[in-house]
C-alpha positions as a Markdown table, in Angstrom:
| # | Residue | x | y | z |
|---|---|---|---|---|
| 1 | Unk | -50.1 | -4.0 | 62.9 |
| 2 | Unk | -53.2 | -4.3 | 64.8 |
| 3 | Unk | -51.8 | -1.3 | 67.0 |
| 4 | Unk | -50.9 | 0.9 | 63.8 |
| 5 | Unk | -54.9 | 0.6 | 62.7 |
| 6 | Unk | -56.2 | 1.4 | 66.2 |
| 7 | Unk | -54.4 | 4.4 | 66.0 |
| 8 | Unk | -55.5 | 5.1 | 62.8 |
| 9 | Unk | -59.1 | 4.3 | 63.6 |
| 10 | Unk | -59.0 | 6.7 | 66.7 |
| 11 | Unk | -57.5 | 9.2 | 64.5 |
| 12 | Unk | -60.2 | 9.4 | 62.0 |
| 13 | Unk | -63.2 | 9.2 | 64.8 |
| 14 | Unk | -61.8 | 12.6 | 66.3 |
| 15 | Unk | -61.4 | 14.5 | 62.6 |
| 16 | Unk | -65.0 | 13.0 | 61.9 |
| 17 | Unk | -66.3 | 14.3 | 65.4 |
| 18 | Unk | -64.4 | 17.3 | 64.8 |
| 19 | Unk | -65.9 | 18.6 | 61.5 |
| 20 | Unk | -69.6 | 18.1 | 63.0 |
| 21 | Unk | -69.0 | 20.2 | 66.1 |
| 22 | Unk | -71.2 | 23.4 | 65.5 |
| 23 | Unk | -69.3 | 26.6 | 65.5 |
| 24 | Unk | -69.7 | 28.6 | 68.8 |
| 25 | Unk | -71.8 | 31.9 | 68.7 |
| 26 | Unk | -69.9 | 35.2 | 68.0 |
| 27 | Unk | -68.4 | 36.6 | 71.2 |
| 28 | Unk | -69.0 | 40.3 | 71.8 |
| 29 | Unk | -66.4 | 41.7 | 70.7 |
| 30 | Unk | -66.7 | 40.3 | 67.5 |
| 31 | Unk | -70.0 | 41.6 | 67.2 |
| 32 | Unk | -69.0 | 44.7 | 68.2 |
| 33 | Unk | -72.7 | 45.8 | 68.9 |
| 34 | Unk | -73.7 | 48.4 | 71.5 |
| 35 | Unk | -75.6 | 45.2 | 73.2 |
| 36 | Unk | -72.2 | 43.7 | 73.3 |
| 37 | Unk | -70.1 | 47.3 | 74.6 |
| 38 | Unk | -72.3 | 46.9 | 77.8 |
| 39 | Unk | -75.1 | 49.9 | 76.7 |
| 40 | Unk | -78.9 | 48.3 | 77.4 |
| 41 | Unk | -80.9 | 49.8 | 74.1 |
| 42 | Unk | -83.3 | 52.0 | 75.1 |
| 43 | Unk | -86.5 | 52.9 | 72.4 |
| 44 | Unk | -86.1 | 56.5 | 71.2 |
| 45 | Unk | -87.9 | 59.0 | 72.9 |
| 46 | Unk | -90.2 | 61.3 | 70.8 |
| 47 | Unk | -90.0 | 64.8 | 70.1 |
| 48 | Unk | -91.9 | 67.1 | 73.0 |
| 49 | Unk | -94.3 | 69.4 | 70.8 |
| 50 | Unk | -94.7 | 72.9 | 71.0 |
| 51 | Unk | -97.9 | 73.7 | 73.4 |
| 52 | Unk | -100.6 | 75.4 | 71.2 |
| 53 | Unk | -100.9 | 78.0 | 73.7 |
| 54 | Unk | -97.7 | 80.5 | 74.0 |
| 55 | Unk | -97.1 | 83.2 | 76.0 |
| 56 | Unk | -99.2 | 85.7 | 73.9 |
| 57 | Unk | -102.2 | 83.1 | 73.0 |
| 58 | Unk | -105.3 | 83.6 | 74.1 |
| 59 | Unk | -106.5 | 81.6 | 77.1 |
| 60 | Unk | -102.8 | 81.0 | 78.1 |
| 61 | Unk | -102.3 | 81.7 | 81.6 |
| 62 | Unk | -99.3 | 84.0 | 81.1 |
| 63 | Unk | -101.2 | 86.6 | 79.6 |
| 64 | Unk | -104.4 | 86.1 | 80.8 |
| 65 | Unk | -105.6 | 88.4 | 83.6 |
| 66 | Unk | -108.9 | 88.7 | 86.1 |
| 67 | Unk | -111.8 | 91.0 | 84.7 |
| 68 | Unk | -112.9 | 93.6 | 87.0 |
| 69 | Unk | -116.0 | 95.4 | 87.8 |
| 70 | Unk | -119.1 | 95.3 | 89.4 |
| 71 | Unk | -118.6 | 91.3 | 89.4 |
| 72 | Unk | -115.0 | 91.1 | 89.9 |
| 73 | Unk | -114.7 | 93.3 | 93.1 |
| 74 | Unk | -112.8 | 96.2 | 91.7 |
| 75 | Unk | -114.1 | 99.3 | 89.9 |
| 76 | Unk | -112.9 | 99.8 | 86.2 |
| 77 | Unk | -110.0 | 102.0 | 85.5 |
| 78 | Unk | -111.9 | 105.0 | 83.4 |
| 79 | Unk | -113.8 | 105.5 | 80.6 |
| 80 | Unk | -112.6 | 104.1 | 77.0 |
| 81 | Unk | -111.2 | 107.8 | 76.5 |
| 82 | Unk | -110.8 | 109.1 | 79.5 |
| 83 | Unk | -112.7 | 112.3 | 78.4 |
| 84 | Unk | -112.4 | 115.7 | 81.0 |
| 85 | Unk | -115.6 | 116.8 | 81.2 |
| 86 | Unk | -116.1 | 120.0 | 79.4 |
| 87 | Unk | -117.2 | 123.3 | 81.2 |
| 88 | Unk | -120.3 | 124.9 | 81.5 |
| 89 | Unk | -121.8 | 126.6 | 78.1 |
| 90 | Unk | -121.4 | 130.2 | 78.9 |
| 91 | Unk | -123.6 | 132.5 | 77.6 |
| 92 | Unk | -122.9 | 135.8 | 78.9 |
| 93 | Unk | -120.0 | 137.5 | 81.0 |
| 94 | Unk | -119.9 | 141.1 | 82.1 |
| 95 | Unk | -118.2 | 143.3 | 84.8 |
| 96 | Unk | -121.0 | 145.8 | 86.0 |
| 97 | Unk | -119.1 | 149.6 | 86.4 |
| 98 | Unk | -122.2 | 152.3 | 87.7 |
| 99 | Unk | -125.2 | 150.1 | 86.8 |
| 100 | Unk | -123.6 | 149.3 | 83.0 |
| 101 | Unk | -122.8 | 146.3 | 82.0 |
| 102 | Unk | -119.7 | 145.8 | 80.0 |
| 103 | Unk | -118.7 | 142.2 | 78.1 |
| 104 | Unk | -115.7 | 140.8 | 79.2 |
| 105 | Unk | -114.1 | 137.9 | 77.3 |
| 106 | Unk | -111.8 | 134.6 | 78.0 |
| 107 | Unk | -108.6 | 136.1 | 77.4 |
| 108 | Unk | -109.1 | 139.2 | 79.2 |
| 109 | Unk | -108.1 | 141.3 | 76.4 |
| 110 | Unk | -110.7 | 144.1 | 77.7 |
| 111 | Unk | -109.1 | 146.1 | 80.7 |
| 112 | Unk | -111.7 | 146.2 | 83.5 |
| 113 | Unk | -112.3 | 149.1 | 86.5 |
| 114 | Unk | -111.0 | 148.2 | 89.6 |
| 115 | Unk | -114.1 | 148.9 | 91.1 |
| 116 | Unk | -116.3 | 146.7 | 89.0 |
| 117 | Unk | -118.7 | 143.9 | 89.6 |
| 118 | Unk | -119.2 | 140.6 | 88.3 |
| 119 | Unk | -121.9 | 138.9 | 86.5 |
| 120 | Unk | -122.0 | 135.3 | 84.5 |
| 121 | Unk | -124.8 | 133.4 | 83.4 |
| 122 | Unk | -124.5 | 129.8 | 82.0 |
| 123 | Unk | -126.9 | 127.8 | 79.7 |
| 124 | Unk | -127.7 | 125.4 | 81.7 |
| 125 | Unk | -129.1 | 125.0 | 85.7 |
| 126 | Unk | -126.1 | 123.8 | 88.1 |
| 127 | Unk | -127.2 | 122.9 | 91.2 |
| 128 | Unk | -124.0 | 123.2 | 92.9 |
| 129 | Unk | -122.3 | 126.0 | 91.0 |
| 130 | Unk | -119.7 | 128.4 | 92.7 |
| 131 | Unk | -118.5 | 131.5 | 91.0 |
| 132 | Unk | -115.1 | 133.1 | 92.8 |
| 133 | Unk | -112.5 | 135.5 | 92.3 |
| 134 | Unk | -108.8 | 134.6 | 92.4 |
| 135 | Unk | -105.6 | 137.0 | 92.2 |
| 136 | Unk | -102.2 | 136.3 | 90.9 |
| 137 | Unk | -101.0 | 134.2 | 94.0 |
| 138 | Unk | -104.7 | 131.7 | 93.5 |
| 139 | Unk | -105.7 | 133.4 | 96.8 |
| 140 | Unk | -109.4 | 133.5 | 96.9 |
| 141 | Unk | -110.5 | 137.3 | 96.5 |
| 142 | Unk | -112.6 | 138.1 | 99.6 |
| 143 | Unk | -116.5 | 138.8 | 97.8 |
| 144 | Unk | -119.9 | 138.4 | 98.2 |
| 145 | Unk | -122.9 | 137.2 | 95.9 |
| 146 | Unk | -125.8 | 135.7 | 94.7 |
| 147 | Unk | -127.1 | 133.0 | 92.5 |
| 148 | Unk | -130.3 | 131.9 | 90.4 |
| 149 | Unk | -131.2 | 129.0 | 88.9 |
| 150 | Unk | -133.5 | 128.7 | 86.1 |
| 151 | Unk | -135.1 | 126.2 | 84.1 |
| 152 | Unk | -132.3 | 126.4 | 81.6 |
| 153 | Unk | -129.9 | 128.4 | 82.7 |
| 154 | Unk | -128.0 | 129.6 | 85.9 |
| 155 | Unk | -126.6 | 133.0 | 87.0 |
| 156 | Unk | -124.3 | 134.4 | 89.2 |
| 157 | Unk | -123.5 | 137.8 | 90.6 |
| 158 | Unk | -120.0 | 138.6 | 92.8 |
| 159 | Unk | -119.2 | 141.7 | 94.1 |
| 160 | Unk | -115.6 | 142.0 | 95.8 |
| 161 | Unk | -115.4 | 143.3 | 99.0 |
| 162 | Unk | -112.4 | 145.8 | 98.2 |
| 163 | Unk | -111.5 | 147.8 | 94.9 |
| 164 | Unk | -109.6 | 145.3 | 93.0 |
| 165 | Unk | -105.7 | 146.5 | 92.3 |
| 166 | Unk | -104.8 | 148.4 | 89.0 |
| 167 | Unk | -102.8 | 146.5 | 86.1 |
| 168 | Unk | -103.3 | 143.1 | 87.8 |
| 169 | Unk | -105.1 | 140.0 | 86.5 |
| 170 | Unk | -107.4 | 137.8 | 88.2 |
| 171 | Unk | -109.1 | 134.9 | 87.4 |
| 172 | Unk | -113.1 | 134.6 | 87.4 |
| 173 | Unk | -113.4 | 130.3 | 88.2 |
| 174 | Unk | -116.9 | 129.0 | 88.0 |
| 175 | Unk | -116.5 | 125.4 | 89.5 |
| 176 | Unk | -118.7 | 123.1 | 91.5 |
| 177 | Unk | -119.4 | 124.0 | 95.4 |
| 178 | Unk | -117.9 | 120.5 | 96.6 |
| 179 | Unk | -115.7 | 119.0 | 94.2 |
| 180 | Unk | -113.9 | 119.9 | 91.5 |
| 181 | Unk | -116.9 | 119.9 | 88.8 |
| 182 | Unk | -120.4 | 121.8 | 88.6 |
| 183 | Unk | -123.4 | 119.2 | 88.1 |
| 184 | Unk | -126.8 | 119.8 | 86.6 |
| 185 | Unk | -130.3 | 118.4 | 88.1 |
| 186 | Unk | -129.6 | 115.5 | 86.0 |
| 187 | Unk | -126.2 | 114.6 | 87.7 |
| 188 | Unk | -124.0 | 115.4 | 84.6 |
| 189 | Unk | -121.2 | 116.9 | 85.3 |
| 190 | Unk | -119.0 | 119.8 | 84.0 |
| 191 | Unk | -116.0 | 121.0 | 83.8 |
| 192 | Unk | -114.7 | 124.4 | 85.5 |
| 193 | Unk | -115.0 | 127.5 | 83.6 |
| 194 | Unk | -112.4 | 129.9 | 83.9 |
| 195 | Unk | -112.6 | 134.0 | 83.0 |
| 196 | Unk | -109.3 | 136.2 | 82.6 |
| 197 | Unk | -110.3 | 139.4 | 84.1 |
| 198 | Unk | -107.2 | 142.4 | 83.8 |
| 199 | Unk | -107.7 | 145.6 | 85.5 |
| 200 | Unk | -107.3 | 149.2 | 84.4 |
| 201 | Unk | -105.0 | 151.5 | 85.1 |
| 202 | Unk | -100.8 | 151.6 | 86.2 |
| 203 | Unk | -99.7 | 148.6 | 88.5 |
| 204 | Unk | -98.0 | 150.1 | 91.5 |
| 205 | Unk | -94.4 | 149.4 | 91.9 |
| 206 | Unk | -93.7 | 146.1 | 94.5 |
| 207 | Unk | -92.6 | 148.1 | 97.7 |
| 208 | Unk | -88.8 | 147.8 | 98.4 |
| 209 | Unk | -87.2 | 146.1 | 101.1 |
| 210 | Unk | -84.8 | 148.5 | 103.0 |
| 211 | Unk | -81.4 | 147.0 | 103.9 |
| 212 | Unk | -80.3 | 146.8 | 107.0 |
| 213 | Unk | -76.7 | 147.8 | 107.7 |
| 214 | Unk | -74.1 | 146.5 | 110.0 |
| 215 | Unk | -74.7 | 147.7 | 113.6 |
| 216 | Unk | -72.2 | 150.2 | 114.6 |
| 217 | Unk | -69.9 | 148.7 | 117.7 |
């Protein structure tokens, strides 16, 4: 009897011990949490913003290039419009046939005598003005003449060396003596001026070429 109520004793001592045990903590895989999968968590990163400055914004260095000029060591490209300068105001053109002067205009509408002079006179003083003859080919007409300057104006005479050839045009240039433009006393420059001059008369037929034949054997 005594044995039966040990047992019995010992019996309810375990259930009793057993009901205050505290649970155990969840395992991971009950969880089932990314902490639990093995992942460390990591704080989000934030969003990269978009730099104020794009490709085609002001200051960014993508688009933004060196000024040059006097303090950046180079010479600017041209003026803002890139202007020719004009020629030389003309004011009178004539060809000079037996000590009469007779006009002659741009297009060289007016046929002129083979034999004829030249005279041009500008409305303003070049300093370095050349007045020159050219034929068909741009070849340089071999001439002679003279030049004035005045106050306000400048004047040129050419006289070519040879009778000039009939039906043919040629070109009257007034440009500057060493480079392309005339300048005043002021150092403005201009442009060159350029005179159609057609000559009188029948052009001569362009001589013919005889062909040579096979030599005889």
């Amino acid at each position: 009897m005594e044995i039966v109520w040990r047992a019995a004793l010992c019996l309810l001592m375990v259930t009793l011990g057993a009901c205050t045990r505290e649970a155990p903590p969840p395992t991971d895989r009950e969880t089932g949490s990314p902490a639990a999968a093995g992942f460390a968590a990591t704080p989000a990163e934030p969003a990269l913003a978009p730099s104020p400055a794009g490709p085609g914004a002001p200051g960014s260095p993508a688009t933004e290039s060196p000024r040059r000029g006097a303090d950046g060591g180079g010479t600017l490209a041209m003026d803002a419009g890139g202007d020719v300068a004009p020629p030389a105001p003309l004011a009178a053109a004539v060809a000079v046939v037996g000590g009469q002067d007779l006009p002659i205009g741009r297009d060289g509408s007016a046929p002129v005598d083979t034999g004829a002079s030249f005279r041009v006179e500008i409305a303003v003083p070049l300093a370095d003005g050349r007045l020159a003859l050219y034929d068909e080919q741009d070849a340089m007409v071999t001439s002679s003449g003279t030049s004035e300057v005045g106050t306000s104006w400048t004047r040129y005479r050419l006289v070519p060396d040879a009778p000039l050839r009939p039906g043919t045009t040629y070109a009257l240039r007034l440009d500057g003596a060493l480079t392309r433009e005339a300048h005043d006393p002021s150092g403005r420059a201009y442009g060159p001026l350029v005179l159609t001059v057609k000559t009188a008369g029948e052009r001569p037929p362009a001589p013919t070429r005889k062909k040579r034949g096979k030599p005889r054997r």
